[in-house]
C-alpha positions as CSV (number, residue, x, y, z in Angstrom):
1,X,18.2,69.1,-51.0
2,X,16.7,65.9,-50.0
3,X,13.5,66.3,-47.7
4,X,10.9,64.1,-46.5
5,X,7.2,66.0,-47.5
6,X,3.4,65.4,-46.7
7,X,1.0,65.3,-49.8
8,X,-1.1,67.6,-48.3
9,X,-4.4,66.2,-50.4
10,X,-3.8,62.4,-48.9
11,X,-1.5,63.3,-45.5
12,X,1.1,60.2,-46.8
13,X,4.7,61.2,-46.3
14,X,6.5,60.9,-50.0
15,X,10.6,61.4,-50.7
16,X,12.1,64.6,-52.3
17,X,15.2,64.4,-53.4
18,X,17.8,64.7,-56.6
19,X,19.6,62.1,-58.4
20,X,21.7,62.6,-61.7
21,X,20.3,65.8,-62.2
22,X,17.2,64.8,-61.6
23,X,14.9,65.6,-59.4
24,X,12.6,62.6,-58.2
25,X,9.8,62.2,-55.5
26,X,9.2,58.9,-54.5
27,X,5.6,58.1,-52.7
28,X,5.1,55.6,-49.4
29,X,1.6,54.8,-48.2
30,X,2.7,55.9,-44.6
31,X,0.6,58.7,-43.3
32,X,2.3,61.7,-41.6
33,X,2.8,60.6,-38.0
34,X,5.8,61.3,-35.7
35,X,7.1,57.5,-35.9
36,X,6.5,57.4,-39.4
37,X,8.5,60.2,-40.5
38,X,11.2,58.4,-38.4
39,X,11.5,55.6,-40.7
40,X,11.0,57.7,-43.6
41,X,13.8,60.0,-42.8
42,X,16.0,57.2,-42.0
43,X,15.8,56.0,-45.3
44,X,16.4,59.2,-46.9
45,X,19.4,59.3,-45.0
46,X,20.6,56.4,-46.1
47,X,19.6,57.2,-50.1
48,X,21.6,60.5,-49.4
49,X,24.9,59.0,-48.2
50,X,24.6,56.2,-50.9
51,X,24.0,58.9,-53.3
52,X,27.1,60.7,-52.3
53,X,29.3,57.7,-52.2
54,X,28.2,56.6,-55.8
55,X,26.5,53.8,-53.9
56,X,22.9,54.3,-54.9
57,X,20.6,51.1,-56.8
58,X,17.3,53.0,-58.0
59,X,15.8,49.7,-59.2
60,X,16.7,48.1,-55.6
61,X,15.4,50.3,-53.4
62,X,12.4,51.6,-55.2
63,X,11.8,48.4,-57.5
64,X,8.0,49.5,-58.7
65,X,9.3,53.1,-59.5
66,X,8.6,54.1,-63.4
67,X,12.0,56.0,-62.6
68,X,14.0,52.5,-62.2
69,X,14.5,51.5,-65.5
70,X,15.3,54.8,-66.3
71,X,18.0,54.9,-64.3
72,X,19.4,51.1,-64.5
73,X,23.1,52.0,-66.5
74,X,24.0,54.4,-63.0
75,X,23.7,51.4,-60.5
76,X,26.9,50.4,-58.6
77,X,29.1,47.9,-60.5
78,X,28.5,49.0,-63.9
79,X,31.3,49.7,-66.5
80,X,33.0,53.4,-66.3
81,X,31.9,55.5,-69.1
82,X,34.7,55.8,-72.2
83,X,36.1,59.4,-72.2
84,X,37.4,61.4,-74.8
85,X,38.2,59.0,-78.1
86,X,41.7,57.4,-78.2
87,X,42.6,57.7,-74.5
88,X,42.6,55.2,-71.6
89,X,42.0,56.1,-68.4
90,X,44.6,55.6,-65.8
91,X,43.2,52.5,-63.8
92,X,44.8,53.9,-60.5
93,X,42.6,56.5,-60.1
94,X,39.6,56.4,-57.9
95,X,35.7,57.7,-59.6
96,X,34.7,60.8,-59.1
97,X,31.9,60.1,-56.5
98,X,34.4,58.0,-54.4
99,X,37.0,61.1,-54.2
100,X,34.5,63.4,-53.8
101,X,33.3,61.9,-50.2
102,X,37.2,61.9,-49.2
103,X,37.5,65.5,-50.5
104,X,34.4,66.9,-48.7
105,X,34.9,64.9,-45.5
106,X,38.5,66.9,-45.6
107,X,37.0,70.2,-46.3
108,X,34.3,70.0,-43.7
109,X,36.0,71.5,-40.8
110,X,36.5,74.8,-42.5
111,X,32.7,75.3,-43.7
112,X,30.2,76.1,-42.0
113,X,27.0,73.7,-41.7
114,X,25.0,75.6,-44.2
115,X,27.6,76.0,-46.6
116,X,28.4,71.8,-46.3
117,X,24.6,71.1,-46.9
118,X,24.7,73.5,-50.2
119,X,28.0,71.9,-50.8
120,X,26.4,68.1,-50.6
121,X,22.9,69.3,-52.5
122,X,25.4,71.2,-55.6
123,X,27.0,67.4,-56.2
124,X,23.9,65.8,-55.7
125,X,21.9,67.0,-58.2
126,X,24.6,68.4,-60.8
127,X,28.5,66.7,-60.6
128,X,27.1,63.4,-59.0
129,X,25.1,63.3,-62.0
130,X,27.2,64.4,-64.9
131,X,30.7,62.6,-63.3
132,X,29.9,60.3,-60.0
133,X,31.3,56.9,-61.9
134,X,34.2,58.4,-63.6
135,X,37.5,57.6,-63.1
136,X,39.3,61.1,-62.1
137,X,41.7,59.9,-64.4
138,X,39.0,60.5,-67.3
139,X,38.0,63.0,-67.0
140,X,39.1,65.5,-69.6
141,X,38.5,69.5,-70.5
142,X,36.3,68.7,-73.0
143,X,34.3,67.3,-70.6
144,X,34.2,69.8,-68.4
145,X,33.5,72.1,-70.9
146,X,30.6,70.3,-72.2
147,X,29.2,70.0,-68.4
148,X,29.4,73.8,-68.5
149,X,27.2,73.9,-71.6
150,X,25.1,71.6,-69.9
151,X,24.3,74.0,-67.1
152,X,23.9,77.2,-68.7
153,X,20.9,75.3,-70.8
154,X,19.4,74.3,-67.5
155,X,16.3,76.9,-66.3
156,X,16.8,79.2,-63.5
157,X,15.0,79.0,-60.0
158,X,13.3,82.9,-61.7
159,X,14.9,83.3,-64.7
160,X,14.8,81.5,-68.1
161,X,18.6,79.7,-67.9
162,X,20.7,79.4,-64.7
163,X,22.8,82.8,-64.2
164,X,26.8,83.1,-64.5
165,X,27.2,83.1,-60.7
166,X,25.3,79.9,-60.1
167,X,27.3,77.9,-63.1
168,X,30.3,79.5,-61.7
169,X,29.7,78.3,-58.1
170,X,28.9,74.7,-59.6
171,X,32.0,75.1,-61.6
172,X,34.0,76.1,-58.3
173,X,33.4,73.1,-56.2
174,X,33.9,70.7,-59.1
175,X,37.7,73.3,-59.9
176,X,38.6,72.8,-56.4
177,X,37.6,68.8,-56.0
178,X,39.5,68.3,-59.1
179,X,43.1,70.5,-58.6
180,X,42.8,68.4,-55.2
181,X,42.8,65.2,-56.9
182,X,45.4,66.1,-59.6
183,X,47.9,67.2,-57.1
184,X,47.0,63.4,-55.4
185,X,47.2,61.5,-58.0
186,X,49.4,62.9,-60.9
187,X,46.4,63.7,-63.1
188,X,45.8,66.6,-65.8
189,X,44.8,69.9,-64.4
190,X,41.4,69.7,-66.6
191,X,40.7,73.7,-65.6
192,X,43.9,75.0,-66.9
193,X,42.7,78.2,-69.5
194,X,39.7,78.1,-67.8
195,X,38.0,81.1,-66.9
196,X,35.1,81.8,-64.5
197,X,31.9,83.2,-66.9
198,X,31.0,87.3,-66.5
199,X,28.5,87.9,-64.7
200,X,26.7,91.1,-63.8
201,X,27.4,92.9,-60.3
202,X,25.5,92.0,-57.6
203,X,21.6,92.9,-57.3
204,X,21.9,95.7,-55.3
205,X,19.0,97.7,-54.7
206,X,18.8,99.8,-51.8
207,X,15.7,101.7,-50.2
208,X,15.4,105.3,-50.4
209,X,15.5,107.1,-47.0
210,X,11.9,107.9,-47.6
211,X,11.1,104.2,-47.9
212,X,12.5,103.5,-45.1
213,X,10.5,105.8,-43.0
214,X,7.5,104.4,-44.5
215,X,8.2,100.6,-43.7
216,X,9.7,101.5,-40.4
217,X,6.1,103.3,-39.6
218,X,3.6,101.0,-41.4
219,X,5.2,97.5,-40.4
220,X,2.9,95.7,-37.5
221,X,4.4,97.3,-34.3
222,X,5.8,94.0,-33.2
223,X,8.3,93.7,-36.1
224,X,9.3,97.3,-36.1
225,X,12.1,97.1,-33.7
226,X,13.4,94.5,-36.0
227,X,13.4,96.0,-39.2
228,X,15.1,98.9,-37.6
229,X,17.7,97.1,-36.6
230,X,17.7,95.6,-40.0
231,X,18.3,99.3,-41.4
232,X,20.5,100.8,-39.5
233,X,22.9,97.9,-38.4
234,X,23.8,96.2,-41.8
235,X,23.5,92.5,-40.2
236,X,22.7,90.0,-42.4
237,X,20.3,88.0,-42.0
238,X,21.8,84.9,-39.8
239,X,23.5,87.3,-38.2
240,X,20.4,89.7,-36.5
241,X,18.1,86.7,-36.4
242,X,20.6,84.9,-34.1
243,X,21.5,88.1,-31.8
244,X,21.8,86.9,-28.2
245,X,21.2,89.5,-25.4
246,X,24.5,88.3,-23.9
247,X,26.1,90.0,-27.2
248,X,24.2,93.0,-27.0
249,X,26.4,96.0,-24.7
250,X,24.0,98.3,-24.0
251,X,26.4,100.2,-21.6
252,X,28.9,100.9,-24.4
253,X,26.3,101.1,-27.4
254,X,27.8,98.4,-28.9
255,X,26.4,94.5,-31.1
256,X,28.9,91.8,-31.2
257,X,28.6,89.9,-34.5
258,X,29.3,86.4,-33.2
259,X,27.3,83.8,-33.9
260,X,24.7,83.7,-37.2
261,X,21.0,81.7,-36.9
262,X,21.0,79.6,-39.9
263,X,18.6,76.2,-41.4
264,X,17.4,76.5,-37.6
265,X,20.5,76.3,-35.5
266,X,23.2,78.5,-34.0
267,X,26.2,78.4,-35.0
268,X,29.3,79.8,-33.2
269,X,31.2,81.2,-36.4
270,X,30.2,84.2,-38.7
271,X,30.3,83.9,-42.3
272,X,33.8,85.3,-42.6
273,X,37.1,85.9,-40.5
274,X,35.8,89.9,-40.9
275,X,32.2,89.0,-40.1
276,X,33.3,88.5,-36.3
277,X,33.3,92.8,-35.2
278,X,31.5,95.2,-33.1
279,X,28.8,97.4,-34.7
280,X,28.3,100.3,-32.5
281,X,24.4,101.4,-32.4
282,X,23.1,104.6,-34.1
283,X,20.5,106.5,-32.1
284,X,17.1,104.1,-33.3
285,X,19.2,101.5,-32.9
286,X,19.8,101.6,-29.1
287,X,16.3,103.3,-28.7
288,X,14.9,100.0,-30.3
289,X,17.0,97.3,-28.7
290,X,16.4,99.3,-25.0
291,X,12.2,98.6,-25.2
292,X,13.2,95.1,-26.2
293,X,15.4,94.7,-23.0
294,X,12.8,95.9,-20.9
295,X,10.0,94.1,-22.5
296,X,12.3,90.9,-22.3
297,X,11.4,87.4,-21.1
298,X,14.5,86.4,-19.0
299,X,13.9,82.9,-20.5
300,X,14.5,84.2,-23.8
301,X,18.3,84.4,-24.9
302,X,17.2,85.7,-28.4
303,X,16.9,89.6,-28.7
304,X,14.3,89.1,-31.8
305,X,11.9,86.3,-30.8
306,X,8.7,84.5,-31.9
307,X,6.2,84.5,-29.0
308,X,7.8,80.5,-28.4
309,X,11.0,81.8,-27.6
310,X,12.6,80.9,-31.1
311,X,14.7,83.2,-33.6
312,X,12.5,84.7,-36.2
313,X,12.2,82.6,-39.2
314,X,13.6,84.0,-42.1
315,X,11.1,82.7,-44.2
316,X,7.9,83.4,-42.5
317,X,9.0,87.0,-41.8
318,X,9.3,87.5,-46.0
319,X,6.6,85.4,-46.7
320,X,3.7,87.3,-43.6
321,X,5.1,90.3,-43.0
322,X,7.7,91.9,-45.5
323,X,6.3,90.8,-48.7
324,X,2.6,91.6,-48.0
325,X,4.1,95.0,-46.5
326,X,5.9,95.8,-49.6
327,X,2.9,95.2,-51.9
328,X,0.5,97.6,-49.4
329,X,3.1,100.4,-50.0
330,X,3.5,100.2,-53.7
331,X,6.9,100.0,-53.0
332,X,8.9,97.5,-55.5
333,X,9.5,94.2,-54.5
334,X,12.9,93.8,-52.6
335,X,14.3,90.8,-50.7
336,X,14.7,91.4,-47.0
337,X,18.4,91.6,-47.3
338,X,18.8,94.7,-49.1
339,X,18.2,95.9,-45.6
340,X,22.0,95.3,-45.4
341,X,22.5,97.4,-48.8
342,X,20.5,100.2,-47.8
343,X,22.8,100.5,-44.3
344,X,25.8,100.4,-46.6
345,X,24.4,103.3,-49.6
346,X,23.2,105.4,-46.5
347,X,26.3,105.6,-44.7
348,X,28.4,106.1,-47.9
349,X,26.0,109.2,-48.9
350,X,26.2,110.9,-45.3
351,X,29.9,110.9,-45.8
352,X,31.2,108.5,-43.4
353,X,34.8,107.0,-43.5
354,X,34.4,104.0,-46.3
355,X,37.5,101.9,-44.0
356,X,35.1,102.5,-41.2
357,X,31.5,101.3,-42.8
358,X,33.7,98.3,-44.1
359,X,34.3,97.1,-40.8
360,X,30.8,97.9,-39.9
361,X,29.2,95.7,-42.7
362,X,32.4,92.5,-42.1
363,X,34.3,93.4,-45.6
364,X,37.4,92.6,-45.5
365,X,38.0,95.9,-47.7
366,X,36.3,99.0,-49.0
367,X,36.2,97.4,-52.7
368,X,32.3,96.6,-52.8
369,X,31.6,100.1,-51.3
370,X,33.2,101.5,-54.4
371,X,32.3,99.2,-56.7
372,X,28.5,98.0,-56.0
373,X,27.6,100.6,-53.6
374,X,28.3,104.2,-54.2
375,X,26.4,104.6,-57.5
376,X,23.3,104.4,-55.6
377,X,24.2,107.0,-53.4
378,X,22.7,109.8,-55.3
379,X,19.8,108.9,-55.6
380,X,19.1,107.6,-51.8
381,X,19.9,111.0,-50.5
382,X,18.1,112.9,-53.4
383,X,20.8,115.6,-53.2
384,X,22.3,114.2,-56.1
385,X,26.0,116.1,-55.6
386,X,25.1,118.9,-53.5
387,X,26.8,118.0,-50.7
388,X,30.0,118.2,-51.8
389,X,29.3,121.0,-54.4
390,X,30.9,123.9,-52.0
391,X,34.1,121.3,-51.7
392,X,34.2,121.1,-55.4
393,X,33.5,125.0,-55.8
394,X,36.9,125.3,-53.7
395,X,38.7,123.4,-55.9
396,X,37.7,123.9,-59.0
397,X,35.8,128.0,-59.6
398,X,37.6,130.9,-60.3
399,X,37.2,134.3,-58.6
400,X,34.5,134.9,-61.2
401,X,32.6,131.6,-61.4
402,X,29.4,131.0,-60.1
403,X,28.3,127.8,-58.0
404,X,28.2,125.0,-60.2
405,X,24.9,123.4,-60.4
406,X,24.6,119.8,-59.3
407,X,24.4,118.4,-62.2
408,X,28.3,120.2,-62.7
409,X,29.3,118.5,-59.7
410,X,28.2,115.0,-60.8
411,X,29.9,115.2,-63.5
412,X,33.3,116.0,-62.4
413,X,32.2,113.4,-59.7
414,X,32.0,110.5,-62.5
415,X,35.4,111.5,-64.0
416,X,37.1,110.4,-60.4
417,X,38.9,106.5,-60.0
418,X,37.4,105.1,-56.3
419,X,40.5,106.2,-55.1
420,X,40.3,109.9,-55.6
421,X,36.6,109.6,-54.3
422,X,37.5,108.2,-51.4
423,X,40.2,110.9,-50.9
424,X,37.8,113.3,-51.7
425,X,35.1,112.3,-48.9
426,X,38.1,111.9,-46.6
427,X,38.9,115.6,-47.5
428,X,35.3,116.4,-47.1
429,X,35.1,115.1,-43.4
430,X,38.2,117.2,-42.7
431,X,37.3,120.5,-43.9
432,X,33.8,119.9,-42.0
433,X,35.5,120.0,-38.7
């Protein structure tokens, strides 16, 4: 994403930003004052909409750059690359980068801020790159394939090559920008056969109810509210750090997801249609948010709040508090978010009803419970099948059997579709009362 930085070492103000793939930092002999940083971001403003529009000259606007002549067959006005061998393309069909504008300008009303800047920073530094002065008409399969190879050689932000779901989330915006433009404009569907890569579930790994404790007692006292909240509310992040008192219902014990905290603004709409719900509050929940109401400033509307008044920052609560926290523990290195997960696993091993926690956590159904969730449940609650041992024992012992041992009950446990575990908790919770 294009930024405008400070070289620490000098305190000049130098441009960050990507360009056919590449990323490129541009230096200006302008130290870091408010004024400065003005002009500077005004330009990078302007090098961001050219760049989107398929507009950018490198050699004209940074002439002494060693990255100009590198990049002197991608300024505007040049001749469209030749495709696949023995076609022509159609000559009524706008280039990629002149399409893609119309196409996100169109789509902008149904995203969200964020998701439109990770939107614009995805075809900035990959499809800009690979297809920004191609005539839609051009481009083929093939070449689509080949841009697919292309990524999964590219390294990883922590891993050795970028994973499935990040070439699949590249390949998803440059799927839906193209169907667009072949419905418009009569063109091949390129993506037809296509198939999104397999990737491996999500990285789910929950805390155990005795690392919870732990964290909850050993974080600085001013955080621990926060993190219980975290725990045992399943919010996400943009969600709990942009809590408002005025959503918070004390009276009825209850947390109205409706507005998420994200790159440093509100914004009035949740991630999803589902993300908009009440969570009612478990026991430490209201406890916690009760000493925060009556330790309030009235100027605040933010239930979690730096000493300023602002929402906590996402990043400097990882980076000062969490992280450093996690390391002093011993406890394995886990990103604040599996706060969420943990909510989720726990609820799922005390037996609650799966429709219900959905709701609780904004799915739009119980399928991730089943399917990313409950294998951790086991080991979170350390009982590892006991609980529902005597429930089994009714079903399944004869008049001469002994209790099954846990083990026994995991097994037949494993041999269950999500369905019939469902049912089974379900059945659980009714012969309980």
């Amino acid at each position: 994403m294009a930024k405008v930085r400070v070289r620490p070492e000098a305190g000049t103000l130098y441009l960050d930003f990507f360009y056919r793939g590449v990323r490129c930092r541009e230096q200006t002999a302008l130290p870091d004052t408010a004024e400065n940083r003005r002009r500077v971001q005004a330009l990078m403003n302007r090098i961001s909409k050219e760049i989107r529009q398929g507009l950018f000259d490198y050699a004209a606007t940074f002439p002494e750059s060693p990255r100009a002549a590198r990049f002197a067959d991608a300024a505007p006005g040049r001749s469209p690359i030749a495709t696949t061998p023995g076609t022509q393309p159609p000559a009524e069909t706008p280039t990629f980068a002149e399409f893609s504008v119309t196409w996100r300008k169109e789509m902008a009303p149904q995203w969200r801020r964020q998701h439109r800047e990770s939107v614009d920073a995805t075809f900035d530094a990959h499809l800009l790159a690979e297809f920004g002065d191609r005539p839609i008409g051009s481009i083929s399969k093939a070449d689509v394939l080949t841009f697919r190879a292309k990524l999964a050689e590219l390294p990883g932000r922590s891993s050795a090559r970028l994973t499935s779901t990040t070439i699949n989330r590249i390949m998803g915006l440059l799927r839906q920008c193209l169907t667009e433009a072949s419905e418009r404009f009569g063109t091949a569907d390129v993506f037809k056969g296509i198939k999104r890569l397999k990737g491996r579930r999500p990285d789910v790994k929950p805390f155990s109810l005795e690392e919870v404790e732990r964290i909850r007692t050993s974080i600085r006292p001013d955080y621990r509210d926060y993190v219980t909240c975290r725990f045992f509310t399943g919010m996400r992040t943009g969600e709990i750090n942009g809590l408002k008192w005025k959503y918070v219902d004390l009276d009825n014990g209850l947390i109205q997801v409706r507005e998420v905290f994200s790159a440093g603004e509100s914004e009035a709409d949740a991630k999803t249609e589902t993300s908009i719900r009440d969570i009612p509050m478990l026991p430490p929940v209201r406890e916690a948010l009760l000493r925060l109401w009556q330790a309030r400033d009235p100027e605040c509307e933010y239930v979690f709040a730096t000493r300023g008044g602002y929402p906590i920052d996402a990043h400097n609560f990882a980076n000062r508090v969490w992280y450093p926290l996690l390391r002093y523990l011993d406890i394995e290195r886990r990103r604040p978010y599996q706060t969420r997960h943990t909510t989720a696993t726990l609820m799922l091993a005390s037996g609650e009803n799966p429709e219900w926690i959905a709701r609780l956590m904004g799915h739009a159904n119980t399928q991730m419970l089943f399917t990313v969730y409950s294998r951790y449940v086991p080991n979170l609650t350390r009982n590892d099948g006991q609980a529902i041992t005597g429930l089994l024992n009714s079903r399944y012992q004869t008049s001469t059997a002994a209790e099954p041992e846990s083990t026994d009950a995991m097994a037949l446990l494993g041999k269950l579709s999500p369905k019939e575990l469902q049912e089974l908790i379900q059945l659980s919770r009714r012969n309980a009362q």
